[in-house]
N, C-alpha and C positions, 0 to 999 in steps of 0.2 A: 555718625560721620567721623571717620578717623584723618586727621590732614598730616602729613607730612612736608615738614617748613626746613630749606637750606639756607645757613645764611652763614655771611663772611664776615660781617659787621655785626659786634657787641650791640649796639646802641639799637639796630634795629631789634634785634631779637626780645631786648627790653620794651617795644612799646607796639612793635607790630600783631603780636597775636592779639593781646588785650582789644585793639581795635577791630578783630574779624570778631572776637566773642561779641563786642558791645552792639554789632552793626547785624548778627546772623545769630548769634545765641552760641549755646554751649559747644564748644568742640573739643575731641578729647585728641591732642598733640603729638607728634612726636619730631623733638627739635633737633637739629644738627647745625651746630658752632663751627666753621673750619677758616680759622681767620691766615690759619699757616698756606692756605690753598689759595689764599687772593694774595699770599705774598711773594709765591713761585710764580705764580701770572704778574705778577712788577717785575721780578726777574729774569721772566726767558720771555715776555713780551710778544707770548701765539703760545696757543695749544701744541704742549708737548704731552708725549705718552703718560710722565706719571704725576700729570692732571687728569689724564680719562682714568688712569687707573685709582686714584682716589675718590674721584666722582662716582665711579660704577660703585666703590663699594660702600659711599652713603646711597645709593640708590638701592644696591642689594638689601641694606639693612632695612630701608625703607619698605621694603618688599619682607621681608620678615616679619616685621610689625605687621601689616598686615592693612597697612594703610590703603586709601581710598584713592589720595592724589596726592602730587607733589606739588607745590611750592616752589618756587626760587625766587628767593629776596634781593639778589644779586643781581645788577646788568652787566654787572662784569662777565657772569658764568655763560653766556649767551651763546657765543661759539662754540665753548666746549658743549654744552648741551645739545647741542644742534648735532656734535658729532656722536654724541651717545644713548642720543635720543629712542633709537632703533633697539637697543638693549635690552628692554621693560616695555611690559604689557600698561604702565600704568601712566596715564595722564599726568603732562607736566606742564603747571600753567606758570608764563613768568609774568614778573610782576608790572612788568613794564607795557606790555602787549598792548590792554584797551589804553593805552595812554598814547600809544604810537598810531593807533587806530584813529585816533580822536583828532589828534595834528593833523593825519591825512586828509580827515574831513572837514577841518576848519579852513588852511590852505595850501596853497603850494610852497611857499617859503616859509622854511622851519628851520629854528635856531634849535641847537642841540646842544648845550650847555650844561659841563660838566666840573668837577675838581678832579676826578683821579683816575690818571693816564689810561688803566686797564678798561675803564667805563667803555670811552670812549668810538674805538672800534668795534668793539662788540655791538654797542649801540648803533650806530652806524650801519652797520649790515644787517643788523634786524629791522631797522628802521626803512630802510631801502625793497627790504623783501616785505612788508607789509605794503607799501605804498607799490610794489610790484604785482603782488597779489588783488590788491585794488583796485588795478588799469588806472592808475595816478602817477602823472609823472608829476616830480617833485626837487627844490632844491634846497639841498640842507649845509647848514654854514656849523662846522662844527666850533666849539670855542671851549678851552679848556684850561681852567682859572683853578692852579696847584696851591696859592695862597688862601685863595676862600674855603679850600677843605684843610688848610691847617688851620684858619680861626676856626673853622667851624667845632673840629675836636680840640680845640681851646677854649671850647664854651664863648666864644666871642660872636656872637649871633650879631650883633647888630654889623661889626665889619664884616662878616660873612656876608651878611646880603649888600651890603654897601662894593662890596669886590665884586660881585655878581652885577651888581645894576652899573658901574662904572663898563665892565665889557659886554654889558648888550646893548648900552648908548651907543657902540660906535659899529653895529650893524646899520647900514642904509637900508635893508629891506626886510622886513620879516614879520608874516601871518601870524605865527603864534611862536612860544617859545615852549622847549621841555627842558625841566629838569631831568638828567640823565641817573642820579641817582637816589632812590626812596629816602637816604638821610638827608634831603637838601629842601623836604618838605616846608619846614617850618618858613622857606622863605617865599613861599608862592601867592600870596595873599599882599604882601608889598611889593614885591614885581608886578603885578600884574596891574595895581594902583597904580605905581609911579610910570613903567610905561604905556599904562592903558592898551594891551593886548593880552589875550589869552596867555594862562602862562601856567603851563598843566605839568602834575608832579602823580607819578605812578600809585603809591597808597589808596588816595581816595578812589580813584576811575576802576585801582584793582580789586577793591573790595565790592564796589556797585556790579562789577561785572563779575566775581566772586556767588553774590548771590543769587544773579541771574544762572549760573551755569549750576548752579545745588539746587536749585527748583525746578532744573529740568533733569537731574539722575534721579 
């Protein structure tokens, strides 16, 4: 099995394969860094042309390798993928997917809780069209805390989640919560103690559903 991984974020790149080997066994990689590509999506704020035209051509490469499937580490890349999706024969799983799938089924009010701005709509209209595909009508409060992704790449973990549970205390209603992006992992386990709801982060849900989808190619 040969995987093909896109990612925008150093830090993921650092610990997210390690996690597919420990959890599926050996996989032979091919990885793409494009942190300049999430910083044009902070700048022109929507898919412009020469986002798809960079996208298609880690996808071409990815298709050169000769890989199996693609990855995207990113919820930022959401939309643009959506527009280039048609481009390649080859399966694009993003990472976020079972995780959105999971809200839908938990309940109808979902906090979508993010730090950086690009996340956030993307997320949102993926989020919307799963629970549309579901015959689930749903409502999603989005909240988007620019401080807790500066501590958080401040190595300031403990403020990170303390920024994070300070604005989802002042939601009046909400089923479950998501983390809107794979770095924000690490604080899903003290959320979900302190407000005692579900409180789901893309990584784990994408790897369990990761191995389900390799046992049935």
């Amino acid at each position: 099995m040969k995987i093909g991984v896109l990612y925008t974020v150093k830090s993921v790149l650092d610990t997210f394969p390690q996690t597919i080997v420990e959890e599926i066994g050996p996989v032979d990689f091919v990885h793409i860094l494009d942190e300049e590509l999430l910083s044009w999506m902070k700048e022109e704020n929507k898919v412009t042309p020469r986002q798809e035209k960079r996208i298609l051509a880690h996808i071409k490469k990815f298709e050169r390798e000769q890989v199996n499937l693609i990855i995207s580490s990113c919820s930022s890349l959401g939309d643009l993928l959506q527009k280039v999706k048609d481009e390649t024969h080859l399966p694009i799983l993003k990472i976020d997917q079972p995780m959105m799938e999971e809200a839908c089924k938990i309940g109808t009010d979902i906090t979508l809780i993010g730090t950086a701005p690009t996340t956030m709509l993307p997320s949102f209209h993926h989020l919307e069209q799963i629970a549309y595909d579901m015959g689930k009508v749903i409502h999603i409060t989005p909240i988007l805390v620019e401080r807790a992704g500066e501590a958080l790449f401040s190595n300031q973990h403990e403020r990170f989640a303390t920024l994070l549970l300070e604005a989802l205390k002042l939601v009046p209603k909400q089923d479950v919560v998501i983390l809107a992006q794979a770095s924000m992992e690490n604080a899903r386990q003290s959320l979900g103690y302190e407000l005692n709801l579900p409180v789901l982060s893309s990584p784990n849900l994408f790897i369990r559903n990761l191995k389900q989808y390799l046992g049935g190619v």
